[in-house]
N, C-alpha and C positions, 0 to 999 in steps of 0.2 A: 143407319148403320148401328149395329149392336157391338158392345164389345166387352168379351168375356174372359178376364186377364187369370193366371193359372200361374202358381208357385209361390213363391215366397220363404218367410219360417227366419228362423235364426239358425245363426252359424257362428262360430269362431274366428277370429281376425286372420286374414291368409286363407280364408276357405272360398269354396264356390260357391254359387246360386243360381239357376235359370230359373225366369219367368218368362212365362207365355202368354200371349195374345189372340184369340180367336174373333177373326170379324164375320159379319153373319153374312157381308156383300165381298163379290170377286173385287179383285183389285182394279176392275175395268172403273170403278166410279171415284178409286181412292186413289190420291195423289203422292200420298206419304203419309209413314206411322211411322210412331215413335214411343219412345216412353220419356214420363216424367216425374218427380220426384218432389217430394214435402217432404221436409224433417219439422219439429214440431218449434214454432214459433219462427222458420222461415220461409220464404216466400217459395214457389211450386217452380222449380227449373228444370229445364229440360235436360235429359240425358243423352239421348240419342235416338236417331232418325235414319228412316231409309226412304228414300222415294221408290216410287213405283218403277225408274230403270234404273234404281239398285243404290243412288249413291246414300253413302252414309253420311253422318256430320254425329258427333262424339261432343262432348261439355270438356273441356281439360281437364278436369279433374277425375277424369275413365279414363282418358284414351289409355292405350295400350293395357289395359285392364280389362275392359266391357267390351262383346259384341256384339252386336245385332245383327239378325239374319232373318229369313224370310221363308215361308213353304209353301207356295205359290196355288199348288193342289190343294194345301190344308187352310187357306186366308189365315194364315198365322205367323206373327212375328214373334223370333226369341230374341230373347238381352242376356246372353250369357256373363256370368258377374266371377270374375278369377280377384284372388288376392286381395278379398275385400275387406275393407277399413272399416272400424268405427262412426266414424264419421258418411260412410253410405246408408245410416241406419236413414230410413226414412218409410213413408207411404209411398209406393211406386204405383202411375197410371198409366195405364195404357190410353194413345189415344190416336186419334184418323181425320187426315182432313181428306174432305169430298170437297168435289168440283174443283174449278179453276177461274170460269171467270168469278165467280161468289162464291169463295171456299167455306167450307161450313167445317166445326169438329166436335169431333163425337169425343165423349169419354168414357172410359170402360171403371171400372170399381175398381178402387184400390186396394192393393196389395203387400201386405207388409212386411218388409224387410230389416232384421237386426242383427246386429252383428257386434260380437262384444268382443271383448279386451281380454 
C-alpha cells in the first residue's frame, strides 16, 4: 500500500486546514487509516482513525475540532482541521493498517502543518 498525503501549509489560529490521503489499494485489504502527528521533539500520536465500516476514534485534544472522513471511490481519507490551535503545529502522516490476522502499516510522507498565534 502506497500512501500519498495532500495539503497542509499554515494558517492563522481559529482557521481551517484539510489534508488528504490517497492509498494506491481499495479498501478491500485495509482495515483502518488514520492520521498521526509529530511536533518537534515530541513523540508521534495519533489523531484520528476510521476503520473500514466507518468508526472513527478522535485523540482528545481534536474531538469536536477535527474530522475525518472517507471517499470510498477515491481510497482517500480527509482530516478536516476547524479552529486550529497553535499547539496542532506539528508533521502530520497519513497511515493504513492492512490485514487482520498480521496487521502490517504502511506510511505515507509527512505533511506539515503550522499554525501561528
Amino acid at each position: 500500500v502506497q500512501l500519498q498525503a495532500y495539503g497542509g501549509g499554515l494558517v492563522q489560529a481559529g482557521g481551517s486546514l484539510r489534508v488528504s490521503c490517497a492509498a494506491s489499494t481499495s479498501w478491500f485489504s485495509i482495515t483502518a487509516m488514520g492520521w498521526h502527528r509529530q511536533a518537534p521533539g515530541k513523540q508521534r500520536e495519533l489523531v484520528a482513525s476510521i476503520t473500514s465500516g466507518g468508526s472513527t476514534n478522535y485523540a482528545d485534544s481534536v474531538k469536536g475540532r477535527f474530522t475525518i472522513s472517507r471517499d470510498n471511490a477515491k481510497n482517500t481519507v480527509y482530516l478536516q482541521m476547524n479552529s486550529l490551535k497553535p499547539e496542532d503545529t506539528a508533521v502530520y502522516y497519513c497511515a493504513a493498517k492492512e490485514g487482520i490476522l498480521a496487521p502490517v502499516m504502511h506510511w505515507g510522507q509527512g505533511t506539515q502543518v503550522t499554525v501561528s498565534s
